[in-house]
N, C-alpha and C positions, 0 to 999 in steps of 0.2 A: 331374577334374584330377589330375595325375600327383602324388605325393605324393615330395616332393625333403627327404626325411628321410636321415640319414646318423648315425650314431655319430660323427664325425667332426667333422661340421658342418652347423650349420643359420642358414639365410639369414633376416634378419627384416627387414623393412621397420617402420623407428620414425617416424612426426610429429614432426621438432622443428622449433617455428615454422613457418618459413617453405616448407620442402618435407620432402622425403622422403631422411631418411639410411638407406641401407644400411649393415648392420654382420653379421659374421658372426659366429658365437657360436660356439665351437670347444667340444667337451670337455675342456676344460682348466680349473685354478682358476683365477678371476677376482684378477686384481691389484688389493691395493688402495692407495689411491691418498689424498693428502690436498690440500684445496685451501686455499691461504691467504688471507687478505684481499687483494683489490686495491690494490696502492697507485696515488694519484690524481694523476698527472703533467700533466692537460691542463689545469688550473688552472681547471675546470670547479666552481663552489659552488654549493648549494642546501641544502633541508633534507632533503635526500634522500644520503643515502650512498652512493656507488655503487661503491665498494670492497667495501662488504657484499653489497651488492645486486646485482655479477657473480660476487661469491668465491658465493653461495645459486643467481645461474644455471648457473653451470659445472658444481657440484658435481649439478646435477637432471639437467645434458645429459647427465653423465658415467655417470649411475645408469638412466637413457634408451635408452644403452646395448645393458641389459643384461651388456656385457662386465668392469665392475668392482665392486668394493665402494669406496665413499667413507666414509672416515673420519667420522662424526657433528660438525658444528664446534665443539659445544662439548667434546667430546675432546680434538679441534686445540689447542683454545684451555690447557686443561689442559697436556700435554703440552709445548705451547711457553713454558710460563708454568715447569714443571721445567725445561725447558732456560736460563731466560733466571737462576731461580736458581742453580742451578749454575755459569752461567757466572760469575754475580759473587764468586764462590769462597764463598758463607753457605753451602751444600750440604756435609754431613760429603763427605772424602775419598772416592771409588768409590763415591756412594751417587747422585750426579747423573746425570738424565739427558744423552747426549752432544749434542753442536752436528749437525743434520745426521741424527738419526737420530729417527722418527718413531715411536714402538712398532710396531704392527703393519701400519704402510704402509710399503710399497715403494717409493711413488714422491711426490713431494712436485709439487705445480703452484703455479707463483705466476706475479702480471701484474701489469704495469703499465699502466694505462690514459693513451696521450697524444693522444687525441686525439676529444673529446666533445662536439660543437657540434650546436647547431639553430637553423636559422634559417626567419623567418616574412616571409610578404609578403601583401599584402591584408588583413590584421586591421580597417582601417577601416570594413570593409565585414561586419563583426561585432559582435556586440554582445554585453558578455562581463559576467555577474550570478557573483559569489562564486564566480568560479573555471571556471566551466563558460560556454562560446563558444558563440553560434549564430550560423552566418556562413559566407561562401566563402575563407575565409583558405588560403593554399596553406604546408607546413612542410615543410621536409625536414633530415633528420639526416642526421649522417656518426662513427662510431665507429671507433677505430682503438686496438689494445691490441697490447703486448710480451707473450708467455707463455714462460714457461722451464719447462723437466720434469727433475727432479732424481732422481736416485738418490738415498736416504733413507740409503744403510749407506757411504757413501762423499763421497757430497755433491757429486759428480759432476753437471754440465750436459748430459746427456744428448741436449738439444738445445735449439733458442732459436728461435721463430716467431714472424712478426709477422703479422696480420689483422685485415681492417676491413668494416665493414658498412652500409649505407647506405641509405634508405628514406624516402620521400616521402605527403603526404599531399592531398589538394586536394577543391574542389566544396564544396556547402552540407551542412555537417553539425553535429551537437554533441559535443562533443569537453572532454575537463578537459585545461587548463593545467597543464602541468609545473611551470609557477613556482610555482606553489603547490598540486603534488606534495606530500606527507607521505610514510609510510614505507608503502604500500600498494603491494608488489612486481608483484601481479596485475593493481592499475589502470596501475604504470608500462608495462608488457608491451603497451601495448592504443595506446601511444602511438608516432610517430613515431619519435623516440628511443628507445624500448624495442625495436621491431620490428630497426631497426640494430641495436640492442645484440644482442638473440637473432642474428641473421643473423652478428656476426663470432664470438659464441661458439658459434656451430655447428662454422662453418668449423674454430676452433682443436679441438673436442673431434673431427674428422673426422680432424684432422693428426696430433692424440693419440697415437686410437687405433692410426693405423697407423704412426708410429713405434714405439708399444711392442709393437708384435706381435712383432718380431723379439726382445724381451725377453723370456726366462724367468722363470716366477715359482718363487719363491722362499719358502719358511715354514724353519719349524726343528722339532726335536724338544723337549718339552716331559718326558719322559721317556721312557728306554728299559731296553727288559731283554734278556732273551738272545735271545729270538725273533721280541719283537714291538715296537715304539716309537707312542709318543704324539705326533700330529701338531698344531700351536696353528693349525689352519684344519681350517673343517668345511663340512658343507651350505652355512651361508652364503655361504661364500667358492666355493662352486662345485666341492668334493672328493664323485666319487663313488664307489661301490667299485667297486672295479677297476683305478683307477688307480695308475700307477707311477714313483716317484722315484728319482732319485740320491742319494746322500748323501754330504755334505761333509764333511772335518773342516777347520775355521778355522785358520787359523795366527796366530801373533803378528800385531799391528796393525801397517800399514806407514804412520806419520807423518812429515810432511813438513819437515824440520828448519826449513824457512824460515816456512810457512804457519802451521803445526801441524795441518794438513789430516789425518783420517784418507784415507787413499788405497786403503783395503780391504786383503788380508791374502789371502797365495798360501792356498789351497786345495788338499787332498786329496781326491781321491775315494776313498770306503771301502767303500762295498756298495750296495745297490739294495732298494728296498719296495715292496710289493703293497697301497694300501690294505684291508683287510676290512670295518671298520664304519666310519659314522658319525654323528655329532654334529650339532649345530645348529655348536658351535663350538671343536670338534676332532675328531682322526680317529683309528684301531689302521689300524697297519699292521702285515702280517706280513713281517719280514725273507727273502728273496729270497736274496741272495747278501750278505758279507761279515759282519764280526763286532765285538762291541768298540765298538758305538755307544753315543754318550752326550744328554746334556740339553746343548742350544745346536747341537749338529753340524747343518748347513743342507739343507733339504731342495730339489733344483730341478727342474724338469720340462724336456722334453728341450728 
C-alpha cells in the first residue's frame, strides 16, 4: 500500500459513532477551543443532564479529531466563574478577567439543545423489572441542537449552525430505560436517544471543523529578547520545530460605545519566527526578520 504521508498533510480516518469522519490533520498548531454547557431549550426533564452530557460529547468528538486541544471543563468552569466576578465589579480594577475572552482558547462553542424527544410503541408486549425491558417494543428518537462558534479575543459569532440526529430501535431485545437513566454517559450512548444525540454532534463537530480551517491560529509571546522569543503553545498544542509565525503588535482596544463590546484592536505586523525548541507547553523561537518584540505581541500562522 502506497504510503500517502506528506509534511503537509495527513488523512486519518476517525470512528465516531455512527460512521466514519474524515478529518485532515495539517502541520499546523492545533486551535484550541472551549465548550460550554448546553443550555436545555426543548423542555426535555430527567435525572439525567443533558446540557452536561452534550457539552462532555462534543468536547471528546472535538478531541477525536485529532485537530484540536479542548480546554479541560473544569478550567472552563474556573475561568468563567473570573469572568462572571469581575463582571459584578467585586474584582480590584484591571485585575478581572474580560467578558469573552477564554485564557488560552481561541474559540469558544456553545449550544442550545431544542429539540430532545423519544417516543415508544409496543411496550405492552414487554415486560420491564427495575428499569431494564425484555420485549419487541419499537423507540425512536429525534435530537436537534443550535451551536454557535465564538472568537474568544473579540467575542465575535463566527458562525451559527443548526443539526439534528435521529435513530431508531425495534425487534425482541433487553435494553435499560432512559426514564430511569442516572448519570452513566456510557450507558446513555447505547440508547436510542444517545445514538441521535452522537449522530447530530458528529454532524456539528464535521461543520466545526471546516469552518475554522480558514481560521488562523493564533498564541502570543510570553517573553522575548533580542533574538529569540517564548511562545505560551507547545507539543501539546501541535508546535513543531520548524515552524514559522508572523508577529503582531496589538493596538489599543476598539470598544463599542453602545455594546461595550471589545471588537478587537487594528494590528501590526512587526517581524517573523522560526520555531527551534520545544516544550510540552511552550516553545523558543529564533527571530527571522524584524526587531523590538515584546511579552503579549500575537503570534499567527499563515
Amino acid at each position: 500500500m502506497r504510503k500517502l504521508l506528506a509534511s503537509s498533510a495527513v488523512v486519518c480516518l476517525l470512528a465516531l459513532g455512527y460512521g466514519i469522519f474524515v478529518a485532515e490533520v495539517f502541520a499546523a498548531p492545533r486551535k484550541t477551543i472551549a465548550v460550554s454547557e448546553f443550555e436545555n431549550k426543548s423542555g426535555w426533564r430527567g435525572r439525567w443532564s443533558i446540557g452536561w452530557g452534550m457539552q462532555e460529547m462534543m468536547a471528546t468528538a472535538l478531541i477525536d479529531t485529532g485537530r484540536f486541544t479542548v480546554l479541560e471543563r473544569q478550567d472552563l468552569s474556573s475561568v468563567m466563574a473570573e469572568q462572571d466576578l469581575g463582571a459584578s465589579g467585586r474584582a480590584a480594577e484591571g485585575t478581572a478577567a474580560g467578558i469573552g475572552q477564554l485564557g488560552r482558547a481561541q474559540i469558544l462553542i456553545s449550544g442550545a439543545i431544542t429539540e430532545f424527544e423519544e417516543k415508544r410503541s409496543g411496550e405492552g408486549a414487554g415486560i420491564g423489572i427495575k428499569g431494564f425491558r425484555i420485549g419487541g417494543s419499537r423507540e425512536q428518537a429525534h435530537v436537534a441542537i443550535n451551536v454557535r462558534i465564538y472568537d474568544t479575543t473579540t467575542g465575535e459569532v463566527l458562525d451559527s449552525l443548526r443539526v439534528a440526529g435521529s435513530a431508531a430501535s425495534g425487534g425482541l431485545k433487553v435494553g435499560y430505560s432512559s426514564r430511569d437513566f442516572g448519570g452513566d454517559l456510557g450507558g446513555f450512548r447505547k440508547t436510542p436517544l444517545g445514538e441521535a444525540t452522537q449522530e447530530a454532534i458528529n454532524e456539528a463537530v464535521a461543520k466545526i471543523a471546516s469552518r475554522l480551517r480558514g481560521v488562523p491560529w493564533q498564541g502570543a509571546l510570553i517573553r522575548a529578547d533580542e533574538s529569540r522569543v517564548y511562545i505560551n503553545a507547545g507539543g501539546e498544542s501541535g508546535i513543531s520545530s520548524g515552524m514559522e509565525f508572523d508577529v503582531y503588535r496589538p493596538g489599543e482596544a476598539l470598544i463599542d460605545p453602545a455594546t461595550g463590546m471589545n471588537l478587537g484592536s487594528v494590528t501590526e505586523k512587526i517581524g517573523r519566527v522560526r520555531v527551534s525548541t520545544v516544550q510540552d507547553k511552550f516553545s523558543i523561537a529564533d527571530v527571522v526578520t524584524g526587531s523590538g518584540m515584546e511579552r503579549g505581541d500575537l503570534v499567527k500562522s499563515n
